[in-house]
C-alpha positions, 0 to 999 in steps of 0.5 A: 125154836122162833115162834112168831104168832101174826094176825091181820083183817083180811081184804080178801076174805073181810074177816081177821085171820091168824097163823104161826111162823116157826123157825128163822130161815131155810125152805117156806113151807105153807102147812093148812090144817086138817078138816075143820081144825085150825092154825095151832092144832099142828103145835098141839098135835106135837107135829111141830115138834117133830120137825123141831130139829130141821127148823131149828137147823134151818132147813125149813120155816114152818108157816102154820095157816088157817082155814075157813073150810067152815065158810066154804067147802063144809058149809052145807048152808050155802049152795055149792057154787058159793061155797067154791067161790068161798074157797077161791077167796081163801086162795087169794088170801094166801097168794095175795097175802100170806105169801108175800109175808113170807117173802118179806120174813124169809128169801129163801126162793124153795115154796112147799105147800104140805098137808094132812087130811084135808090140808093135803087137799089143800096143799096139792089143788093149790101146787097143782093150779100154781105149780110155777110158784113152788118147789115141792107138795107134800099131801099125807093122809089126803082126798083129791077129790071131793065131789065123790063120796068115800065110805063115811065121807060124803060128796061135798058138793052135793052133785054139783060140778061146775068149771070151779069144782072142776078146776079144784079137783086133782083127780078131775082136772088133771086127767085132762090136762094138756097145757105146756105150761103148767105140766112142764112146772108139774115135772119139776115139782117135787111131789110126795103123796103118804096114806094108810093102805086101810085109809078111805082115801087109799083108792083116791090116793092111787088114782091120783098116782095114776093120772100122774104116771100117764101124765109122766109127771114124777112123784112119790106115793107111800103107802103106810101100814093101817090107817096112818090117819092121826097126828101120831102118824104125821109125825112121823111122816113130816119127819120122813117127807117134809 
């Protein structure tokens, strides 16, 4: 299996950033780590490893991307209205920088955005604003929704909703939204959601459902035994759903 490790300084966010690319060809597949964890922890967690034989049967090339949630959406120290915008600088990094690296290693036209716990976040806002740049979403273990707390996860934004929080929450924006455009990309994706049925996030995973059905937008919702809420589980669901 191909392993490339790439880092630069990005323009975008002025700060050095780092990822790793597994496999040569096949479907590019963005993969942002959990809370707080960072670019190899995947490759630690042996969730790579359970994709070993599709990457190396070239059916998807895994890019392993960083995060700076500590900067932005779990950093108490800054004002919630920084904080998104911190998180929006983190979304042009990867439309304006990891993506066309993507491009220039890999042709194959398929995106998949794909997640775990906070990655699925991750994966699903950013498929959800851009559902014209991919072909499949994969959220495993996920919360859609950070504004409102569940059991020991707090509100994030501490009471604070602004038009940014608002259009970077699932669960918020996409109850009411109408536009052509962007629900005609999001009933071609291909969207698969997994969670555990004693996870905090079980409810927030079933109203996302919801919305999605009133919206006749065609997805996927699995739900696993337990709290299937730990990289032994993911491997097995990337196994399953990626």
């Amino acid at each position: 299996m191909r392993r490339e490790y790439h880092e630069w300084l990005s323009p975008v966010l002025d700060r050095r950033m780092e990822l790793l690319v597994f496999g040569e060809a096949g479907a590019r597949v963005l993969f942002f780590p959990t809370r707080r964890a960072r670019f190899f922890d995947y490759e630690n967690w042996g969730v790579v490893e359970a994709l070993r034989p599709k990457i190396e049967a070239g059916q998807i090339q895994l890019y392993c991307v960083d995060s700076i949630d500590g900067e932005s959406l779990y950093c108490p120290e800054k004002h919630p209205a920084e904080r998104i915008q911190r998180h929006l600088q983190y979304e042009r990094y990867i439309l304006d920088e990891v993506l066309p690296l993507t491009q220039r290693l890999n042709p194959n036209m398929c995106l998949i955005a794909a997640g775990c716990s906070m990655g699925a976040f991750h994966a699903v806002n950013l498929a959800f604003r851009h559902p014209d740049l991919f072909g499949k979403v994969v959220g495993l273990s996920g919360r859609y929704d950070l504004t409102q707390p569940m059991a020991s996860f707090r509100d994030l934004f501490q009471g604070y909703v602004d038009e940014d929080v608002y259009l970077n929450t699932p669960n918020r924006f996409l109850a009411h939204l109408d536009h052509d455009f962007y629900l005609a990309h999001l009933r071609r994706l291909d969207i698969t959601l997994a969670v555990g049925n004693t996870d905090a996030f079980l409810e927030n995973n079933m109203v996302l459902s919801q919305q999605l059905q009133e919206k006749h937008i065609n997805h996927q919702l699995h739900v696993w035994n337990g709290e299937a809420h730990s990289p032994l589980a993911w491997q097995s669901m990337v196994n399953l759903y990626l």
